[in-house]
MIDRENDO-589968 format. One record per residue (C-alpha): x, z, y; residue in one letter. Coordinates in steps of 0.2 Angstrom, whole numbers, plus 5000, padded with zeros to 4 digits. Each point is the difference from the previous one (the first is absolute). Layout:
N
XZYa;...
//
This chain:
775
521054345206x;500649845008x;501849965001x;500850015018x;500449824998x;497849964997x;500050135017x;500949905011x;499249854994x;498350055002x;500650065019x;500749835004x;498749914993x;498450115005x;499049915014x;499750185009x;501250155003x;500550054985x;499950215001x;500150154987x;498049964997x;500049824997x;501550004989x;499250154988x;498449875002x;500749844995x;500850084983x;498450124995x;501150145002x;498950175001x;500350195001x;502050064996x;500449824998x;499550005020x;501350165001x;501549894990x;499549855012x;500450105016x;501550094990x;500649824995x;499949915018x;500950145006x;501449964990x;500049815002x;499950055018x;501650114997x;500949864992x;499749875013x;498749894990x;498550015013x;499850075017x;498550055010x;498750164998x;498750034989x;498849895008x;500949855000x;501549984991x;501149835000x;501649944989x;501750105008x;500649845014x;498349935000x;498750015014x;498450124998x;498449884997x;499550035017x;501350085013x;500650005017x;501349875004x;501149985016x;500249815005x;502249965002x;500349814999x;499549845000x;500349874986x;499749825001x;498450045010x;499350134989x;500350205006x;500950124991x;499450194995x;500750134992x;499050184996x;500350095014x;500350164992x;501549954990x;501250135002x;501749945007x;501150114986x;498849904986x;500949924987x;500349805002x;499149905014x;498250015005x;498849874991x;499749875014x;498149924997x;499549855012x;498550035009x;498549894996x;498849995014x;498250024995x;499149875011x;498150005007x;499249835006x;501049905009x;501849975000x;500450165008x;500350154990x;498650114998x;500850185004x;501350025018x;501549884998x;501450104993x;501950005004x;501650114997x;500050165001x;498150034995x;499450104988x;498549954989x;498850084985x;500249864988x;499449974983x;501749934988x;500249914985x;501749954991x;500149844995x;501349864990x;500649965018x;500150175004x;498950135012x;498649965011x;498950105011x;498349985008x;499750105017x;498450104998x;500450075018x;501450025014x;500550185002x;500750085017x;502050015001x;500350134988x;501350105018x;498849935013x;499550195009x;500550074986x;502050085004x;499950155009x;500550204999x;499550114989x;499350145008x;499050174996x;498450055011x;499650195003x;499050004981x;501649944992x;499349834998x;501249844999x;499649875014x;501249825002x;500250005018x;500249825005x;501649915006x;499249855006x;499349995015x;498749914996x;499250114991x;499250145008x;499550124986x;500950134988x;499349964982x;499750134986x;501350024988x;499050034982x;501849984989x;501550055009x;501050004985x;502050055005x;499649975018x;500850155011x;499150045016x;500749915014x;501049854990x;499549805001x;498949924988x;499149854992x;498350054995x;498649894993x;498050015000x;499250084987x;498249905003x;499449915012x;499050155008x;501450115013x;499250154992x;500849934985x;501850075008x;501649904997x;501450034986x;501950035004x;500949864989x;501749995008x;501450155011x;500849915012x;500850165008x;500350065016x;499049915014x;501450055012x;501549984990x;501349895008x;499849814995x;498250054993x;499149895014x;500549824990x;499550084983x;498350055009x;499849825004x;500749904983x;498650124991x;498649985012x;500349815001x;500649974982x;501549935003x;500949984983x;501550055003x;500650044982x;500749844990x;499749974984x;501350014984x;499749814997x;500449955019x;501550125000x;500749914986x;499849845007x;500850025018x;501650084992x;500049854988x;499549885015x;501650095010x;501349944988x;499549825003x;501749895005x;500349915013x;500649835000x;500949935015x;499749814991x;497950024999x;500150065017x;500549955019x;501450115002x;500050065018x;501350144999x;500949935013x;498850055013x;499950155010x;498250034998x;499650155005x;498450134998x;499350065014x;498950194996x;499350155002x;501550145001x;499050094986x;499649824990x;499850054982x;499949834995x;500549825009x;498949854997x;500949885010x;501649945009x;500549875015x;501249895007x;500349855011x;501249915011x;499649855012x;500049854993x;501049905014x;498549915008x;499150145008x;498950074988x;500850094983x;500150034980x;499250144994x;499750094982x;498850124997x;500650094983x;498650094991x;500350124985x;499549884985x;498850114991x;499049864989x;501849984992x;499850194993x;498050034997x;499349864990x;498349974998x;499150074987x;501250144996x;499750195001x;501050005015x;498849885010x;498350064997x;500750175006x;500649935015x;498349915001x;499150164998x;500950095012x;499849845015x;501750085011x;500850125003x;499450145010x;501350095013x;499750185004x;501150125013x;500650104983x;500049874986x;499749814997x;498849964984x;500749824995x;499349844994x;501350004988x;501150144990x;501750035011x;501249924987x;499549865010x;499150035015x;501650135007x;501449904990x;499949824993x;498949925010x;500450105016x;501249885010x;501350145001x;501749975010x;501649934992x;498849974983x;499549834993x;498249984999x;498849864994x;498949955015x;498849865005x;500749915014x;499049935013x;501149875011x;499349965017x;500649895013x;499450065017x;499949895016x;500650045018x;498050045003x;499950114987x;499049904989x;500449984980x;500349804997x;500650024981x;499950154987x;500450014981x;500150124987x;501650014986x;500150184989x;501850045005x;501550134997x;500350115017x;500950135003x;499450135015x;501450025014x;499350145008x;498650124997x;499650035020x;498550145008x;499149905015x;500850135009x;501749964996x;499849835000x;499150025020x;501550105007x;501349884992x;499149855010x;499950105015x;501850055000x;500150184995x;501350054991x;499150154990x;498550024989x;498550075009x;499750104984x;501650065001x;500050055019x;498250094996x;501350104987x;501050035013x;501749924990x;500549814996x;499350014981x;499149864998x;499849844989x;501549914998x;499549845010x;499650135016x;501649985005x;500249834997x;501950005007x;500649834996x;498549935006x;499449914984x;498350084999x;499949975020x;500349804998x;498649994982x;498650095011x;500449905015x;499749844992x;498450094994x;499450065014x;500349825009x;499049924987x;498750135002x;499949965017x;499549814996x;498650084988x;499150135013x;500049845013x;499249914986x;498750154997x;499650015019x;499449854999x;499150054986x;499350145007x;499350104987x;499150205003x;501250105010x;499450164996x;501050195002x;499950084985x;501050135000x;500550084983x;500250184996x;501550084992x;500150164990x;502050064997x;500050134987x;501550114998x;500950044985x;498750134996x;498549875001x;499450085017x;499649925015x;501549965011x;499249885014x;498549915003x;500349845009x;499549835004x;501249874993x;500849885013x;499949845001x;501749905002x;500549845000x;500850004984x;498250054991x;499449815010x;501549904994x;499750044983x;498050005001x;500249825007x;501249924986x;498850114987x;498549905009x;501049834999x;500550024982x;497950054995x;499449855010x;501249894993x;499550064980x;498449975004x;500249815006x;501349974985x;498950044986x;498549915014x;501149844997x;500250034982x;498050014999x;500750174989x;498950155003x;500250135012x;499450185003x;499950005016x;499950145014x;498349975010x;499550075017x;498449955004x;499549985018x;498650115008x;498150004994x;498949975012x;499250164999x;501650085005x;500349885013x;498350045007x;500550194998x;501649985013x;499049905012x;499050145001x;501150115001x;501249915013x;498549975010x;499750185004x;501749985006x;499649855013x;501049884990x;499449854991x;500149914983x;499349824997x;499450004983x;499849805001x;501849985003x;501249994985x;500750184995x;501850004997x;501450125000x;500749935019x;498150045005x;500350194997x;501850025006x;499549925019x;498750144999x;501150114997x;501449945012x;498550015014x;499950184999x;501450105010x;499050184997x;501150084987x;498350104993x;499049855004x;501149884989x;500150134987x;498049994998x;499849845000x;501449984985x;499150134991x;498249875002x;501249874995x;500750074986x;498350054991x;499549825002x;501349934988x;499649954982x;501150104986x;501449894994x;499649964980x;501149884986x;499149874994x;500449814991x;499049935012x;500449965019x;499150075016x;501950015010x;500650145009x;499150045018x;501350145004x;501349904997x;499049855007x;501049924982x;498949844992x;500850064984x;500850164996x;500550084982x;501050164997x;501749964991x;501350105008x;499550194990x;499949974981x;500850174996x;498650085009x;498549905000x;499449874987x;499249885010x;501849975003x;500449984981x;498549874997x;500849895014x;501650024992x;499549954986x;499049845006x;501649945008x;501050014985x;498749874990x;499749925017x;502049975000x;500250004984x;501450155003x;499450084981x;501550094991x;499450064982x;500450194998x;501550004985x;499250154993x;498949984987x;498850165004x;499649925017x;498849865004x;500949855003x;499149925012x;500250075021x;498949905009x;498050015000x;499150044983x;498649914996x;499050185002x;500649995018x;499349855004x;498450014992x;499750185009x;500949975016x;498450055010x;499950174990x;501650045002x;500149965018x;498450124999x;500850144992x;501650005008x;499150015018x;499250154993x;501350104997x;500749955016x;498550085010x;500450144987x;501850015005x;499550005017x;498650134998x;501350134991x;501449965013x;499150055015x;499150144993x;501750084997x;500649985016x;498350055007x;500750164988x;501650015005x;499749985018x;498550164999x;501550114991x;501149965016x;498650065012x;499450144991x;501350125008x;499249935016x;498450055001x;499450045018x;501449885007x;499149865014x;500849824995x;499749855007x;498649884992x;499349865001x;498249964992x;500049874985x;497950004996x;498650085005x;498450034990x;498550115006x;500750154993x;501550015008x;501649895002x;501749994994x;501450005007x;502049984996x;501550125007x;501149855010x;501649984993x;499750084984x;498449924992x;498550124988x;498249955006x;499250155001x;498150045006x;499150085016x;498450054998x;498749955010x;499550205000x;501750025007x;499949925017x;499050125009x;498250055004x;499649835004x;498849884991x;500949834995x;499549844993x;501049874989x;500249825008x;500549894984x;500349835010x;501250115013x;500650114986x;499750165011x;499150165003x;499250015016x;499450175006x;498149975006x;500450115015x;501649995007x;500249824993x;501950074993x;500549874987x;501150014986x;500649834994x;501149924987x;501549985008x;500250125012x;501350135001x;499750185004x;500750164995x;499150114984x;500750164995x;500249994981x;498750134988x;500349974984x;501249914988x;499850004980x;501449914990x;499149994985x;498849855009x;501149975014x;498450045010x;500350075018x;498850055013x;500150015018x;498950075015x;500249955019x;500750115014x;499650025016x;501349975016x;501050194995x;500049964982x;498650114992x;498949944988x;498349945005x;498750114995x;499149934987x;498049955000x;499050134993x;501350134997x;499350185008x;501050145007x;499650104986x;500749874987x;501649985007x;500650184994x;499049974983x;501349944987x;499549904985x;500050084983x;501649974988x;499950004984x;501549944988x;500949955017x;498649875004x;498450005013x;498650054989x;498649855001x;498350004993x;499850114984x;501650075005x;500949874992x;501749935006x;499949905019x;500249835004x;501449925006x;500250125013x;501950075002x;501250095010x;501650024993x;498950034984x;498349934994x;498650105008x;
//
């Protein structure tokens, strides 16, 4: 019998998965010594010597010869994978293997490009340099379709009734393992046939529970929201890093102030400036000085490069780093001293920044201020807004403001702010309303209100000095000839540009394509419409011709902005495009302060690795922006079908947002949730889908439904578990339009439940059909 040392050696050095029948092969072993051989891997198993099953064993914190890996990093150009079904409670740290591209003729790779977050079939090997893996073959997204309930047909059958609304089919459940009827799970595939069924591999819980929306989201996304031991470790040793008045500007002796969100968990940045006695005026920009904490290379910075931001839901906020510093150290907190990256900016009488520099300096924050707040000071009131909502003067301390000091810092703010929106007229970037959603949640984690946010003021002044400060790191490390990541919007393609002059042409309105397209362009069309529901469409067809904003190290400016030159610099604690930039000003001027502890990397500024992957990582982290993105909406889409689910059969106020030939959707005013109308909905009427006008047109009555147009449509169904909603048209008393197709007879013909659902085909769960419940 071999040794369990010659075991695991023949499984690490064996050019083919090394299982029960190759091991008992390679050592001649026959009979009972094949009985001793099962009883013996069994115990090295035990002991935590290998790992794996009996068809494939590997060395206990290796990597299976070949496996399925999910791609996490980027590191000096190359991508990093780590087996994707590493369990999270595993002893020590994932292997991390670099992928090696297989590569057909040509340059290109021979297989799809790959990028974070894939998952791949790859052959492995463990080298003297450590692990490597060869993709065989991308896999789908392990959650992609495959969250849902788990629910029991009439036969007792398990069925994973979707969640996303995508998907539109209930998949068979071949191993449901501890999964109760009716709770939220992650399944996987169990071949690539759907016959095959799907496996339960991960409870989540209660679909409905309170808060349970932003965990439905991190899981079907894969946010990581979990930090590892390592990072931990380092952002509590990061956070006891001193500060030192003599390597820094000390600004203590300005009231800076922080302008945010009521509910802010974390705050990024601070302002402050006074005139400078020739019309125009001295301002500093003070920026949370995060490179100073996350070095490059540590445990701490590739999590925070995995993760890309932050992601902010109505319940719970996953951050970019661990909250020792994202809610403490390096949040510029009132009355505390805080290390910052200072950005000095002197600003003349036409708004226009003539001088900028950059110092890491000492601040400390004289006032923590909601916009709110900070808008009623400057407009005289006396009482916090939030307060008066509250019905009594609680409120933040500077709400009151009663010796007027808080009044005088925010006027000389504001005055300044002035001279920077004159400039940006000038400018003219895209002036497009936008409005965002907000959910409140009450103590409880249930819906208290729905609502759009407003738009103050104080939300412009501190928009325009973020937007003074990001243009002016971009031009400093420009000037330095240092690199930048920098924040790219594209302007329109062609293609889409020939798509709105359609468009606006089935309108009556015109647009040159051989004139130069620019921000101005759009707003004059816009100005030119004096139609409320007319103006609305034509935002929408303007809006859907926009490129997606992206980071990047090499410059195409910023048409929104209608910037030459634009980086973000002013949100390290939640965005690590911010970080990068940080760190190219402290080696552009030359502002490094070694760390004094000796388990930290010394250096602040850009790493080698940075720089020689600066294009992947700009990659990566505008991935997990679009991922961020993706889940945020999705939960409010949630969130916002759980409000209106008590309110089914109610008639809102809509106005359509896209219209395909099936039908079109439409968004309650006021409130947001696109939700669809069928095209079977809208009577007995045939109609036909325009593309270039974006509109059904009934081919007898010539009654048009547009994008854009506003109309009243009584809400049908609601499901918070996709944040779905559907709506059917009324006539002029408010009754439902009889639907095409639908019989007498049919109408008093309920559909079949079973398990609470709509039976489908084969009687297994329904679609995404839900009222209330899931039918």
């Amino acid at each position: 019998m071999p040794t369990p040392q010659q075991v695991i050696e023949f499984i690490q050095s064996s050019d083919v998965p090394a299982g029960k029948r190759e091991i008992a092969k390679a050592f001649g072993l026959k009979g009972q010594e094949k009985i001793k051989l099962k009883a013996q891997l069994k115990d090295m198993a035990e002991e935590g010597l290998i790992d794996g099953k009996k068809t494939a064993y590997h060395r206990m914190g290796g990597v299976p010869k070949v496996t399925v890996l999910r791609i996490v990093d980027v590191d000096d150009g190359d991508l990093i994978a780590i087996p994707d079904s590493w369990a999270e409670d595993a002893p020590g740290t994932p292997p991390r293997l670099t992928i090696r591209e297989t590569r057909g003729k040509g340059p290109k790779p021979a297989g799809p490009a790959l990028r974070r977050g894939d998952r791949v079939l790859a052959r492995t090997e463990e080298t003297e340099s450590g692990w490597r893996a060869y993709p065989m073959k991308k896999l789908p997204a392990r959650t992609e379709g495959l969250m849902g309930i788990v629910e029991r047909d009439g036969t007792g059958k398990a069925w994973l009734a979707p969640i996303d609304k995508r998907v539109r089919q209930s998949a068979r459940i071949a191993e449901v393992g501890e999964a109760e009827e009716g709770q939220l799970v992650i399944a996987e595939r169990l071949g690539r046939s759907e016959r095959a069924g799907v496996r339960v591999v991960e409870v989540i819980g209660d679909p409905l529970a309170p808060r349970s929306f932003s965990l439905i989201a991190i899981a079907k996304h894969g946010i990581p929201h979990v930090f590892p031991d390592a990072a931990i470790a380092e952002a509590k040793l990061a956070a006891r890093l001193p500060l030192s008045a003599d390597k820094r500007e000390d600004l203590r002796h300005l009231p800076i102030v922080a302008i945010d969100p009521a509910d802010a968990r974390d705050h990024d940045d601070a302002i402050w400036a006074e005139p400078d006695g020739e019309g125009g005026f001295r301002a500093v920009v003070a920026i949370a000085d995060v490179s100073f904490y996350v070095r490059p290379g540590s445990a701490l910075d590739r999590e925070a490069r995995n993760r890309g931001n932050s992601v902010y839901f109505p319940d719970r906020v996953v951050p970019m780093l661990p909250e020792v510093l994202s809610a403490d150290v390096c949040s510029l907190k009132e009355g505390e001293d805080r290390a910052a990256m200072a950005c000095h900016l002197r600003i003349d009488a036409e708004g226009k920044v003539t001088k900028f520099r950059f110092t890491r300096a000492l601040v400390r924050i004289a006032h923590n201020i909601a916009y709110e707040d900070a808008q009623a000071i400057v407009d005289g009131e006396t009482r916090s807004p939030r307060a008066k909502s509250r019905g009594h003067d609680e409120g933040v301390s500077t709400a009151l403001d009663t010796n007027g000091e808080v009044e005088k810092i925010l006027t000389n703010l504001w005055d300044a702010w002035r001279a920077l929106a004159a400039a940006r007229a000038a400018r003219d970037p895209l002036e497009l309303e936008l409005p965002e959603r907000r959910v409140v949640l009450d103590e409880q984690g249930r819906i208290a209100s729905i609502a759009v946010r407003e738009r103050l003021d104080a939300h412009r002044v501190v928009e325009d000095f973020m937007i003074a400060a990001n243009v002016a790191a971009a031009k400093a490390l420009e000037a330095k000839t240092a690199p930048v990541v920098y924040r790219v919007h594209e302007p329109p393609q062609r293609e889409k540009l020939i798509a709105l002059r359609d468009y606006l042409a089935t309108m009556g309105k015109k647009l040159s394509l051989g004139q130069v397209i620019t921000p101005s362009l759009f707003n004059r069309m816009l100005k030119d419409v004096t139609d409320e529901a007319e103006k609305a469409q034509v935002m929408e067809a303007v809006l859907r011709s926009q490129m997606q904003a992206y980071y990047g190290p090499s410059n195409a400016g910023h048409f929104g902005l209608a910037l030459g030159s634009y980086a973000h610099f002013t949100s390290p604690i939640r965005r690590y495009a911010d970080l990068l930039v940080h760190r190219a000003l402290v080696d552009a001027y030359k502002l490094e302060q070694p760390a004094p502890e000796a388990n930290l990397p010394a250096a602040s500024g850009l790493s080698e690795r940075d720089r020689a992957s600066l294009q992947q990582v700009s990659d990566a982290i505008s991935q997990t922006e679009r991922r961020a993105m993706e889940a945020e909406r999705d939960t409010i889409d949630r969130y916002v079908a759980a409000w209106l689910s008590a309110r089914i059969g109610e008639v809102f106020d809509t106005r359509i947002t896209g219209v395909q030939s099936f039908g079109f959707f439409a968004t309650i005013v006021g409130l947001g949730g696109d939700g669809l109308v069928p095209v079977s909905t809208l009577g007995a009427e045939r109609f036909r889908h325009d593309e270039a006008a974006q509109a059904l047109i009934g081919t007898d009555s010539g009654t048009t439904y547009a994008a854009g147009d506003r109309l009243k449509l009584k809400l049908a169904e609601a499901n918070p578990l996709t944040g779905a909603l559907k709506f059917v048209p009324v006539d002029s008393n408010g009754q439902a339009i009889e639907p095409r197709g639908v019989r007498p007879d049919d109408r008093r013909k309920g559909p079949r439940k079973v398990g609470g659902y709509i039976a489908g085909k084969r009687g297994r769960p329904g679609n995404i059909r839900h009222q209330g419940r899931r039918k």
